[in-house]
Structure formats: C-alpha cells, structure tokens
NUTORMI-6075 format. One line per 10 residues: their letters; for each residue x, y, z of C-alpha. Coordinates in steps of 0.1 Angstrom, whole numbers, plus 2048, in hexadecimal, padded with zeros to 3 digits. Layout:
<pts>
A	X Y Z ~ ...
</pts>
This chain:
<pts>
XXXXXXXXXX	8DF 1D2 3D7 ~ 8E0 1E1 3B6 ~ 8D3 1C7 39F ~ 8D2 1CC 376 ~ 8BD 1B3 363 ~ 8C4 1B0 341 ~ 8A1 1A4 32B ~ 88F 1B6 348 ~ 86D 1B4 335 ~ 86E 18F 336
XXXXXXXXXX	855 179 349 ~ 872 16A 362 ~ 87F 18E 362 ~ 861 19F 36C ~ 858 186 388 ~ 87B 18A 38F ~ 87B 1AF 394 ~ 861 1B0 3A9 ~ 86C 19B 3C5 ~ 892 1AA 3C0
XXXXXXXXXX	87D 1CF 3C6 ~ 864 1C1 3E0 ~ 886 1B8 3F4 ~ 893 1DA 3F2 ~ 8B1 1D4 3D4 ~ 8B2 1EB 3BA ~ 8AB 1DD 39D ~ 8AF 1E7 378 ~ 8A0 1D7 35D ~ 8B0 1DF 336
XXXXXXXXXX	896 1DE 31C ~ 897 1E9 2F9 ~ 876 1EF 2F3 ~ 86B 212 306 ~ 846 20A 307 ~ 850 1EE 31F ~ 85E 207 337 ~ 83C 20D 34E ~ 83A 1E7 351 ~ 85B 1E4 363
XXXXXXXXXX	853 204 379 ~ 834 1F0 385 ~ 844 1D3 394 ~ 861 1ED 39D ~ 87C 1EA 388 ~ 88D 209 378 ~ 88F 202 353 ~ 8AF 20C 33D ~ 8A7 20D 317 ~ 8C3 1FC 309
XXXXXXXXXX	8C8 1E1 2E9 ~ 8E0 1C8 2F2 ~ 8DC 1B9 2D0 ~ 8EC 1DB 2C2 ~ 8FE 1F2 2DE ~ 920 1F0 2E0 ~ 930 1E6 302 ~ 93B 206 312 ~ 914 210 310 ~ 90D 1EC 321
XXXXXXXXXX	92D 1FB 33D ~ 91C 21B 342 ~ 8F9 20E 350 ~ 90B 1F2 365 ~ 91D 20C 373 ~ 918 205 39B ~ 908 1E7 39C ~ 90C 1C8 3AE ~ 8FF 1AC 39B ~ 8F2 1A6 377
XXXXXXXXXX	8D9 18B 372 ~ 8D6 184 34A ~ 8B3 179 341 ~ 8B0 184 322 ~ 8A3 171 302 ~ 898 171 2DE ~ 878 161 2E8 ~ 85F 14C 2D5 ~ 85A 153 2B0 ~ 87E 15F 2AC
XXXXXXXXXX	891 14F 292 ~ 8BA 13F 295 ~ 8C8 160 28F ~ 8BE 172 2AB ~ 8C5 155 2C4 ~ 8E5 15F 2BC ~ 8E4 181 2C1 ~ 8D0 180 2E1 ~ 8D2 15F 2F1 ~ 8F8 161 2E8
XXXXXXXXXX	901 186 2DF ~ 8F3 197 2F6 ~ 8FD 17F 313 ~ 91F 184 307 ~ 922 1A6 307 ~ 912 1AD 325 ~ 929 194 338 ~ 947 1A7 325 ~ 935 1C6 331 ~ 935 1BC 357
XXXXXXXXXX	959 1B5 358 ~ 963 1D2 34B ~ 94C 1E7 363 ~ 958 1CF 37D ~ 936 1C0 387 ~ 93F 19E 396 ~ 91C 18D 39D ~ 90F 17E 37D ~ 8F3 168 379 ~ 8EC 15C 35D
XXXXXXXXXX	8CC 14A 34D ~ 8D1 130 338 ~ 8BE 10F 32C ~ 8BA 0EC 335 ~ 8CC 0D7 31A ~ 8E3 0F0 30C ~ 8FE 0D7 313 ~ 8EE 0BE 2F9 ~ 901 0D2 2DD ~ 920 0D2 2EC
XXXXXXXXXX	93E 0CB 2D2 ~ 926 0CE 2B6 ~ 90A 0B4 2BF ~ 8EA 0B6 2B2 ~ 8CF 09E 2C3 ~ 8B6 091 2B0 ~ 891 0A2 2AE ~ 8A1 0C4 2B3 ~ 891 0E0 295 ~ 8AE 0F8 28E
XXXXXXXXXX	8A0 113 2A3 ~ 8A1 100 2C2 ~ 8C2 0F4 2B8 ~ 8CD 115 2B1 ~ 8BF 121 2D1 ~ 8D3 106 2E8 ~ 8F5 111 2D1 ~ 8EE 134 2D9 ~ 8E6 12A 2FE ~ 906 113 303
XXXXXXXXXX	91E 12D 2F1 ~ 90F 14A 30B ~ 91C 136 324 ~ 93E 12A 319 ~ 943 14B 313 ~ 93A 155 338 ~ 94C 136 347 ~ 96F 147 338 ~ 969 16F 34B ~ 972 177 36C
XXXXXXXXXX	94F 178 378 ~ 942 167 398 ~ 92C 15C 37F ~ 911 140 383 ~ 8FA 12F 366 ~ 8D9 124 36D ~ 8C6 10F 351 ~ 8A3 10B 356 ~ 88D 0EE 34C ~ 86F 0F2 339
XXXXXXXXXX	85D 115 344 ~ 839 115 34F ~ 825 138 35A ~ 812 135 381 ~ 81D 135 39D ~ 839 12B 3AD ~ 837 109 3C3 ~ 859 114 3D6 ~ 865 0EE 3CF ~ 883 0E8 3BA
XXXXXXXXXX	89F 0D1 3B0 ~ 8C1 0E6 3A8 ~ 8DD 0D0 3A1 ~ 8FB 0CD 384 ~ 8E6 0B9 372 ~ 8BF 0B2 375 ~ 8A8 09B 35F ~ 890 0AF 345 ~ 873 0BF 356 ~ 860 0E3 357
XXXXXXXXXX	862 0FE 374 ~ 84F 11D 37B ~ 85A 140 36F ~ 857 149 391 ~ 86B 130 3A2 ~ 883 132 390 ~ 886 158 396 ~ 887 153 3B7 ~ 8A4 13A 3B2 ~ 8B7 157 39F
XXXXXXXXXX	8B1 16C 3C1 ~ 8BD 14F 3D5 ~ 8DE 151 3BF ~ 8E6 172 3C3 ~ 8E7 16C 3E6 ~ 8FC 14D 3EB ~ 91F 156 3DA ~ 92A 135 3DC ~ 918 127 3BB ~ 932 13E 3AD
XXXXXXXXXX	940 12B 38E ~ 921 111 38C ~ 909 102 373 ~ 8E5 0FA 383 ~ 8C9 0EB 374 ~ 8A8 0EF 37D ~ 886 0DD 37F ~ 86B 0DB 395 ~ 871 0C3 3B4 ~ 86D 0BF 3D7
XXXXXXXXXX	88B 0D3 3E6 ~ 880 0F8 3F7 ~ 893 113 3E0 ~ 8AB 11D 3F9 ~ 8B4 0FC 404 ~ 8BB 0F1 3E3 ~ 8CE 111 3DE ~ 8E2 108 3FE ~ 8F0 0E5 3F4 ~ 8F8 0F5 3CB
</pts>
C-alpha cells in the first residue's frame, strides 16, 4: 500500500514508518521542516515538504494523489501555545481529511487523544490549564469534523505516551480508564487498523493492558 503520514517527523510517526516500510508499504511522511527530510529516509519513509498549517487544499490533493490510506499524526507538540492546537491538532486534521475526500483516499486513521470527549458540549473539567484544555477542544473538533466525511475513517485516542519499547499488550475498546501506552505500541495498533477495515467508523481508546495487539484489534 501507498501510505501518507501526515506529522511524519513525530515520535509515533517515525516508529510508525518504519515498520509500515520494513513491511514493504510505501510510505510518505509530510514534514514542513526540510532539515527533517534525511531522518525519514532513514527509517524509509519518502518525505514531502508540505505546511498543513498554511497550504491550501488542492496542494494537500496533489501529494495524496494515489494513495491508499492517510494516517494523521500530526501535532503542535509540547511548548506550543492554544493557538496552534488549533491550527494543527484541529486545522490541519481538517484539511487533510477534506483533502482525502476530495482525492478520493478512503482509509483514514486518525490520531487523537484520550479524554477529548471530556469537553464535549462546552465542558471544562476541573484541573485542566487552558493549553490542555485548548488542546482536547482542538482534538474533539478534529474529530467531529472527520465523523461528518465520507471517509472509512477510524479515531484512535491514545492514553498517556511513554518512549521504549513496545510490550505488544493492549486494551482497545470505546472507552478505557486513564492510563499510558508506548509510542510504539501504539504505532503498531495504527498498522493493525489499516488492515482490519471493519473499525471503519470507530472511536478506540488506548492503554496498556494484557490483550495481544492484533487480538485486541480483532474484537474492536
């Protein structure tokens, strides 16, 4: 398959890449930094320079031109302020969802977070600082955005992220209790979406558990 990754300089993204490429997928990772290019080639990605904070959409319809999924892991990452959680962890989602329809890519996964339902209808939980609560709004508003395009689209949200390496044990359900998960697991759980078009249209937490990936992937 022809797989673009959107955020492809990313931690999950990287790990991600690799095992797509080590599987023989061809796998594009967008980037707007250049200087990141050489470490996508290493772990086999092709990189496309590309800002999805500022391109316009046909540019997004041009580079997904042929592919067969989209995975969207892209972030404004630690140290970013409110405004660009909305123009990545929201914008950018958005238009390169809008981008995949148009350029008639179906497969969609798309990375979210655990609790982004939490600010649903305007809540605001206690003990949130406004970037985190800026973060989940961004996060929540990618998706509902998703949830209304005629995408076999699925949503993953992650628990808590921790770097290592994987443990290959999961729990993936609608709804999980707060926990953390490995970068690398849950890549592999992106790779174990791709493959099972039947969580088409689903919401999946994720945490650490005692479920082997693919099973897990099997009963979602």
């Amino acid at each position: 398959m022809r797989i673009v990754i959107a955020g492809g300089h990313g931690k999950i993204a990287l790990i991600l890449g690799r095992m797509l490429h080590d599987r023989g997928d061809d796998v594009v990772g967008i980037i707007r930094n250049p200087a990141q290019s050489d470490d996508l080639r290493a772990v086999g990605m092709t990189p496309a320079v590309l800002d999805l904070e500022s391109a316009d959409v046909e540019a997004v319809v041009r580079l997904l031109a042929g592919a067969d999924a989209v995975v969207f892991a892209a972030g404004a990452g630690p140290g970013s302020g409110a405004p660009r959680k909305d123009t990545v962890d929201r914008g950018a989602a958005v238009l390169l969802a809008e981008a995949a329809e148009k350029a008639g890519v179906r497969r969609y996964v798309q990375i979210g977070s655990l609790g982004a339902d939490l600010v649903a209808g305007g809540a605001r939980p206690e003990g949130l600082d406004d970037v985190f609560y800026s973060y989940l709004v961004a996060k929540l508003a990618a998706e509902d955005d998703l949830r209304a395009r005629d995408l076999d689209w699925t949503i993953l949200r992650p628990g808590g992220l921790i770097d290592g390496p994987g443990t290959g044990q999961i729990k993936l359900a609608p709804s999980v209790n707060r926990g953390s998960v490995p970068r690398a697991d849950v890549a592999a759980v992106v790779v174990a979406l791709l493959d099972a078009p039947g969580t088409a249209g689903k919401v999946l937490e994720l945490v650490s558990g005692n479920t082997e990936i693919a099973a897990a992937v099997r009963r979602a």
